[in-house]
N, C-alpha and C positions, 0 to 999 in steps of 0.2 A: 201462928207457927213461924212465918217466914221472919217477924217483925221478931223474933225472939234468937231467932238463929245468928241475923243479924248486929243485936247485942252483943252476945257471944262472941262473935265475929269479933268486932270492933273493939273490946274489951280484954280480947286475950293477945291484942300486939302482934296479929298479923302484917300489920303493915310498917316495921320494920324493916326496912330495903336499904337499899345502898344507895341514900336519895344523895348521901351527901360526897360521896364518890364522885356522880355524873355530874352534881353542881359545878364542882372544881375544874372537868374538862369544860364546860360552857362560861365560867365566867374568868377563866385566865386571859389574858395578854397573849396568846400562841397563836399568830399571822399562822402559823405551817398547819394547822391542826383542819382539816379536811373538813371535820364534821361541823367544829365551829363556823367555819365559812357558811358553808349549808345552812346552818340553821339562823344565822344572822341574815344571811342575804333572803332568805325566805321568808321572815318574818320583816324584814324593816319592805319586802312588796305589801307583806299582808297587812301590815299597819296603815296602810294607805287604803285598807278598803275597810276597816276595820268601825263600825258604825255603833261607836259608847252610848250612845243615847238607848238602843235597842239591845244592846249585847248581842250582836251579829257577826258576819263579815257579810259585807254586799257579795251578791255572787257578780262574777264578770259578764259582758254581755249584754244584761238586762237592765230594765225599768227599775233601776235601785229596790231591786226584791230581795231577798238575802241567803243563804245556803247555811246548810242547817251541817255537813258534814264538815266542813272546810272550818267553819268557826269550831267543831271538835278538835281538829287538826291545830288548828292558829291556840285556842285553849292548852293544849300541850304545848305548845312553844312560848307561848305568856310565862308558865311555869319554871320551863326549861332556863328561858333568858330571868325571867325576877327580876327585873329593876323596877325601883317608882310603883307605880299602881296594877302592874303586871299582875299579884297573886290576886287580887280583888278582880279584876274583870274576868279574869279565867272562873273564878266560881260565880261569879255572872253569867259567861255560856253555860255554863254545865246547868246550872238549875233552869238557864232557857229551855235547851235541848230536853232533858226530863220533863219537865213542866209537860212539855210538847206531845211526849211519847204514846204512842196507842195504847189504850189502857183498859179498853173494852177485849175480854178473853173470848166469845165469840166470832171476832174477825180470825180471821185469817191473818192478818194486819197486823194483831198484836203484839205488841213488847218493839216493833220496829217503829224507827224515827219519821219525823216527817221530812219532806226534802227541804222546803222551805216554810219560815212561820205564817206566810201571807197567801198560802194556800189553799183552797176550799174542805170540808171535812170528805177523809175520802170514803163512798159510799155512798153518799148521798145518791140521788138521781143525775141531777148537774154534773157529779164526779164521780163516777162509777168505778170502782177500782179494777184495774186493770194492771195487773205485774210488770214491773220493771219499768210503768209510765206515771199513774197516778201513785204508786209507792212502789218502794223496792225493796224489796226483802233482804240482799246483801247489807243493804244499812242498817240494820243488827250488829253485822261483825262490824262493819268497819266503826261505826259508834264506840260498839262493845270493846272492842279490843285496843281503839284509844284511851276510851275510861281505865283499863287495867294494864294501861303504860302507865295513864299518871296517879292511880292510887298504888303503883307498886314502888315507882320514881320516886313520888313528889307528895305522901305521904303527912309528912311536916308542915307542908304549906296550904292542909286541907281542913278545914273543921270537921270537928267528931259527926255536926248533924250533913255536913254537905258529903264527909265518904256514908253515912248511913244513907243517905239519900240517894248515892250512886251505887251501893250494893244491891238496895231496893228495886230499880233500874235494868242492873243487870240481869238480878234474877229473874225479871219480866222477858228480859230479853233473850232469856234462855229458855226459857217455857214457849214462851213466842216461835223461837226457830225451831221447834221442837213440832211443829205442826207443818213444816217443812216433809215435804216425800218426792222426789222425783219422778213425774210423769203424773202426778197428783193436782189438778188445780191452776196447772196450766203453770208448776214450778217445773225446774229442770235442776234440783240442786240431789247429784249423786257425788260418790267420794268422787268420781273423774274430774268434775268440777273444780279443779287444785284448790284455788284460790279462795271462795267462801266455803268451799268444805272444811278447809283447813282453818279457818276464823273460827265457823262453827262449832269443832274437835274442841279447840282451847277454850273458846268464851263457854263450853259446856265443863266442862273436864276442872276449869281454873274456879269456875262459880261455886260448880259440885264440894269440892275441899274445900275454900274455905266458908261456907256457909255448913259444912257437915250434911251434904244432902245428895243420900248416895245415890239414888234416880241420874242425877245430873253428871253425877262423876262417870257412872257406869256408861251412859249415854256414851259421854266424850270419850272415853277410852275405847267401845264399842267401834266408834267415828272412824276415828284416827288410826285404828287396826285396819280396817278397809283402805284406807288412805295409803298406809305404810305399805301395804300387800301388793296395791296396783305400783306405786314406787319401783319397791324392792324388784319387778320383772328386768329393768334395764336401768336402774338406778336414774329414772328421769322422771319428771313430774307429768300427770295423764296432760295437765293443760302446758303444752310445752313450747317453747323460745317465744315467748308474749314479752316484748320490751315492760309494758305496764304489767301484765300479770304475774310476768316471772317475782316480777318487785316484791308486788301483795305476795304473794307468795312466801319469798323469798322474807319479807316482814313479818308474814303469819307463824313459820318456823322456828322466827329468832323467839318469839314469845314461850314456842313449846320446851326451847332449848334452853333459856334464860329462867323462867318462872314455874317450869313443870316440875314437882321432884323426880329423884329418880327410878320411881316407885311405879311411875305413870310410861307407856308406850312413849307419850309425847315427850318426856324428858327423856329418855331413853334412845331416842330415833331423829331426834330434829336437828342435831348439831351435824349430823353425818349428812341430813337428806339436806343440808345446806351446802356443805361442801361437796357434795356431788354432783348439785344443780350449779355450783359454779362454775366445776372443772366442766359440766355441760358446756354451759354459754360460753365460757372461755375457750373453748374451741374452736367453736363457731364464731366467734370474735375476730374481726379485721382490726386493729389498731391503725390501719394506715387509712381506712374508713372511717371508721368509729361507728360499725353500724355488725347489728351479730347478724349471720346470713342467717337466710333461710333453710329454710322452709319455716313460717309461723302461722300457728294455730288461732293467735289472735289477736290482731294490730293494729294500730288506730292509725297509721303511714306506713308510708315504702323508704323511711330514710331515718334515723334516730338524729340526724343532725339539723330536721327539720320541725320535730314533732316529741312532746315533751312526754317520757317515756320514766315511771318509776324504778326502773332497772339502770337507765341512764344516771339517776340523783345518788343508787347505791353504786357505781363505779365511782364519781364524785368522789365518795369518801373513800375510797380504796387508794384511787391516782393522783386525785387534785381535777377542781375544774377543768383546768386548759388540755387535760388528757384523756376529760370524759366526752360524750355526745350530747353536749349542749353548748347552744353558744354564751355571750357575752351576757346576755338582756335574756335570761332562761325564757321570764313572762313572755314574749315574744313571741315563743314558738306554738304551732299548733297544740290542743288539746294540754294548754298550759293552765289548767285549773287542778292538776296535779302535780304543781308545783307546792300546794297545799298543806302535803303528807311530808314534805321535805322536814318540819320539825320531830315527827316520829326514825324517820332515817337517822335523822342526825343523832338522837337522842340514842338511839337502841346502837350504831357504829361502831362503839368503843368495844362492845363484848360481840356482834355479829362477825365484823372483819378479823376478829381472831379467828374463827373457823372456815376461811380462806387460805387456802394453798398458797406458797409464797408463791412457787412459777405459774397457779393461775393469777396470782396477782400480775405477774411478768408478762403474761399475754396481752393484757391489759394496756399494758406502756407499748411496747414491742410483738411487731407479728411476726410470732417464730417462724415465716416460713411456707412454703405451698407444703399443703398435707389433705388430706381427705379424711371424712368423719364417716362415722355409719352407727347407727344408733336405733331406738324403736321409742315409742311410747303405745299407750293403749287406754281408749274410754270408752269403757262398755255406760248404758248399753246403745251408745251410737257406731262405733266400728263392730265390725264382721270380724277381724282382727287386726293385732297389734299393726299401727301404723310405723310402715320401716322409712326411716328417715335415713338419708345420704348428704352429704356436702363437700364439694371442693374448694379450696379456699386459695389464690396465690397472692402476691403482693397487693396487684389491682384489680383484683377480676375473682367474686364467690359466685359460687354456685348451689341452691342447694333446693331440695323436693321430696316429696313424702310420696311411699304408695300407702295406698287406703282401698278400703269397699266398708262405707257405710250403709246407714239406712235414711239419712237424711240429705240435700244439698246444703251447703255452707258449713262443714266442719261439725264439731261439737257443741260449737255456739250455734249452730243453722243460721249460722251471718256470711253469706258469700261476700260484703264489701269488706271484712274482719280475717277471713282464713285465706292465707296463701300459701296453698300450697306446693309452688314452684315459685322460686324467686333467684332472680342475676342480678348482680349490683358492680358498678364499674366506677372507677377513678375516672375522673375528668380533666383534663388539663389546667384549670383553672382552680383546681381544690376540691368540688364539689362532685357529691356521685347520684351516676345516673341511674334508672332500679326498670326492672323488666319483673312482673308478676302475671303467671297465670290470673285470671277471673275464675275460680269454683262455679264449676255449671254442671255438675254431675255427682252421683254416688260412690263414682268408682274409680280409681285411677291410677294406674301404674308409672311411676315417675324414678328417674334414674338418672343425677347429676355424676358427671362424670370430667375429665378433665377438658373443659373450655366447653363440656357438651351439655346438655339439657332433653334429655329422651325420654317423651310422652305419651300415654295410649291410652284409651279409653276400651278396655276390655268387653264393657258389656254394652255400645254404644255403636250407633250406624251411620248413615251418610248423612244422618238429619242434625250431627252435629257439628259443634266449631271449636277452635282452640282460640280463645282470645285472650289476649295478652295486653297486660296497662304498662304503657313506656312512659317514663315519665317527661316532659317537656325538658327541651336545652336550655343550658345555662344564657347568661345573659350575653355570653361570649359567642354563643350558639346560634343555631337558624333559628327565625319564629316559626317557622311554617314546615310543618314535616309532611311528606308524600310519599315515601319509601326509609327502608335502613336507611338507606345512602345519608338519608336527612337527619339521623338519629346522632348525637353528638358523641365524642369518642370510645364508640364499639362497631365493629364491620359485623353482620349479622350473616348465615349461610342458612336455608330451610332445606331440609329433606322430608319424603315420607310420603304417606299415603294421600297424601290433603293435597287439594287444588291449590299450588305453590303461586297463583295470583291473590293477592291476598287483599284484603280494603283496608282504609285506615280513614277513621274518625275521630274528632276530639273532644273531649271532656271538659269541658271548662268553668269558670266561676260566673261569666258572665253571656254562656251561652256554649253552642256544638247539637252536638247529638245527643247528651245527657247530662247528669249532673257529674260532680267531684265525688270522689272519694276522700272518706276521711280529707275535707280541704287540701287532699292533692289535686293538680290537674294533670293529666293526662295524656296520650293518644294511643287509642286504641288498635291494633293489629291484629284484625282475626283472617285464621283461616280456614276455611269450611272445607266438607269433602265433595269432591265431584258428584254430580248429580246421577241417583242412582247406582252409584257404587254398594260392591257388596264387601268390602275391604273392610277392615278395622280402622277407625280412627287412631293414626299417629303421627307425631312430628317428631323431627330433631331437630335443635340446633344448635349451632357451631357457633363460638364467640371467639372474636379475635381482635384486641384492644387496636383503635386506629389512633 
């Protein structure tokens, strides 16, 4: 049935696209063109890992093993660019990655990719499958929904048996996440979930039409109405200011917006729920940083000019490099293996940044300004309720923090080194900015950014707790050695509150301290506990005041 649908499919000129539209923005002569940059400079890193003998890409870091998503990624960009032998190795990945794919229906596992081809089979005894380690379930979408960039793009440059091949694929891949349930299995994929819920909606919804197979459509329409409905509370996404997730995100919507008709929720709702998650960030946006404040729900650093951030690669195309949060040498920067997706950015840019606000574009270049934000998001079913988010924002000096009462420590993701939810971030004399994060060490917490202020409480918490705080190490202009604010490189710091105002400081380092790095930040730590025996509520405030 499915192998018949399929024909069908493939026979009645579905894939008719506007391959030849996008070709022309990627292979002109246009130095100004934002997204050409992107995807040139992306692809001429990834061609340097790029391993023809195997149809790979090596993954970074390792024992020349190879990454099974990233060669998806670099596959669309092969496409994208087409010179020389470009269309041939790209259908080389692709029948890799399929070749690869779970294909036993009683896993759990099924229809998802493997991470890398030189990996044990997972189940076994040896490799016990274990979510999000020995496989990951997101690699579904993010698979899935590069496949149906480049059979909607790139079309023309595919054989009849290599798109049957990959519709075959798909439709595994949607059966597959179909066996997905939150709190099921030891998965956690509910519509709050932004980012692969939202791959999920479309790789169900996009498969369903065109293969005719209403299960699948009903599904993703089903999806996507959850999805739309936690949105629609404060026009914000449940997973919200994620430098990487807002991106997925924000990449997962152009698809709904781009390829849903309008028949469907998702085509209906995705071009709005992208411009409202911009004017989002764009608020919270420092252009004189290049870093969005906080409060974030989910982050792999405390600096976007550190740490290489999918949000950051879709400003890129908005401003121009030199105006986004990355430097010169992007690879360079931490968690730079998604630099990867940068050919999907660039490709989808042309029709995404039309549903950009010009003055949030404007933000972007120029920070209109000290202003204060106030905002909510909400992800059942880990919050109690909607999580109210505040920020101050001035020239050199954000501010920003969430109140919550969950049912878990670490946020939505239950990753305390991932959720911050109180974060200060400072101009430094030298260019560079300095970042002050809460550590997540509780359920509950009532947080209130205010101008130069930061007011924290722990409502349901006693004297057995602490406020710790990760400050990040001084520039190179700065002390090595921190012992007090005093030592902290340009911000004068003031503590008030209930808490024993002597406070300790530890450090975090790469090569030793008191614990390890976060997200490959180092550190120093500033907690401060409450008096012994107190019957007080834990609180602090503090006061910042640029030195």
């Amino acid at each position: 049935m499915a192998r018949s649908l399929l024909l069908s499919f493939l026979t009645a000129g579905f894939f008719q696209s506007a391959f030849g539209k996008y070709v022309g923005i990627y292979r002109r002569n246009d130095t100004e063109s934002h997204a050409h940059g992107l995807l040139h400079e992306s692809m001429d890193w990834m061609d340097r890992y790029y391993d023809a003998e195997v149809g790979y890409l090596y993954s970074d870091n390792t024992a020349l093993s190879h990454n099974t998503r990233a060669s998806g990624w670099y596959a669309a960009g092969l496409l994208a660019r087409n010179e020389d032998s470009d269309k041939e190795e790209a259908a080389k990945i692709i029948r890799n990655i399929i070749g690869a794919q779970f294909k036993d229906v009683e896993d759990q596992w099924f229809g998802d990719y493997q991470k890398y081809p030189e990996e044990p089979t997972v189940g076994i005894p040896q490799y016990p499958p274990v979510i999000y380690n020995s496989w990951d379930p997101n690699w579904r979408g993010f698979v899935a929904t590069t496949f149906i960039v480049i059979l909607e793009e790139f079309p023309n440059l595919l054989s009849y048996d290599l798109k049957e091949y990959m519709m075959e694929s798909l439709l595994n891949a949607t059966i597959g996440d179909s066996y997905r349930v939150g709190g099921v299995n030891s998965d956690n994929l509910y519509p709050a979930y932004s980012n692969p819920s939202i791959m999920r909606a479309l790789v169900s919804g996009w498969v369903g039409r065109r293969l005719n197979a209403t299960n699948e459509t009903a599904a993703g329409e089903m999806y996507a109405k959850e999805i739309i409905d936690l949105f629609n509370r404060d026009n914000t996404l449940s997973e919200f200011n994620s430098g990487t997730y807002a991106g997925v995100s924000l990449f997962a919507l152009t698809l709904w917006a781009k390829y849903m008709p309008t028949s469907s929720v998702m085509g209906q709702n995705g071009g709005r729920m992208i411009t409202h998650t911009w004017n989002s960030l764009g608020q919270l946006y420092n252009a004189n940083l290049k870093n969005v404040a906080g409060p974030w729900d989910r982050s792999y650093g405390f600096d976007m000019n550190r740490y290489l951030s999918i949000f950051a690669l879709q400003i890129w195309t908005l401003v121009g490099k030199e105006k986004a949060p990355v430097i010169s040498r992007p690879y360079l920067m931490s968690h730079n293996g998604d630099f990867s997706i940068s050919p999907l950015v660039a490709i989808l840019a042309p029709f995404h940044n039309t549903l950009v606000d010009n003055s949030t574009i404007e933000s972007f270049k120029t920070f209109p300004g000290t202003h204060s934000v106030k905002t909510s998001a909400f992800s059942p079913p880990f919050d109690t309720y909607p999580r109210n988010i505040t920020a101050w924002l001035s020239d050199n000096l954000t501010i920003g923090a969430e109140t919550f009462s969950g049912n878990v420590v670490g946020g939505p993701a239950i990753n305390p080194s991932s959720f911050n939810p109180a974060v200060v971030q400072w101009a430094r004399k030298d260019g560079t900015v300095g970042f002050l994060s809460l550590y997540a060490q509780v359920k509950e917490l009532t947080a209130v950014a205010g101008k130069k202020s930061l007011n924290l409480t722990y409502p349901s918490e006693n004297s057995t707790n602490a406020f710790s705080f990760l400050v990040g190490t001084n520039s190179r202009f700065g002390k090595r050695d921190v012992a007090s604010w005093e030592d902290v490189e340009g911000v004068d710091v003031t503590a008030s509150g209930t808490v024993n105002l002597n406070y300790t400081v530890t450090f975090n380092g790469m090569n030793g301290g008191a614990g390890k790095v976060v997200n490959d930040f180092e550190f120093w730590n500033f907690t401060y506990a409450m008096p012994s025996g107190s019957s007080e509520t834990p609180h602090i405030q503090l006061q910042f005041e640029l030195a």
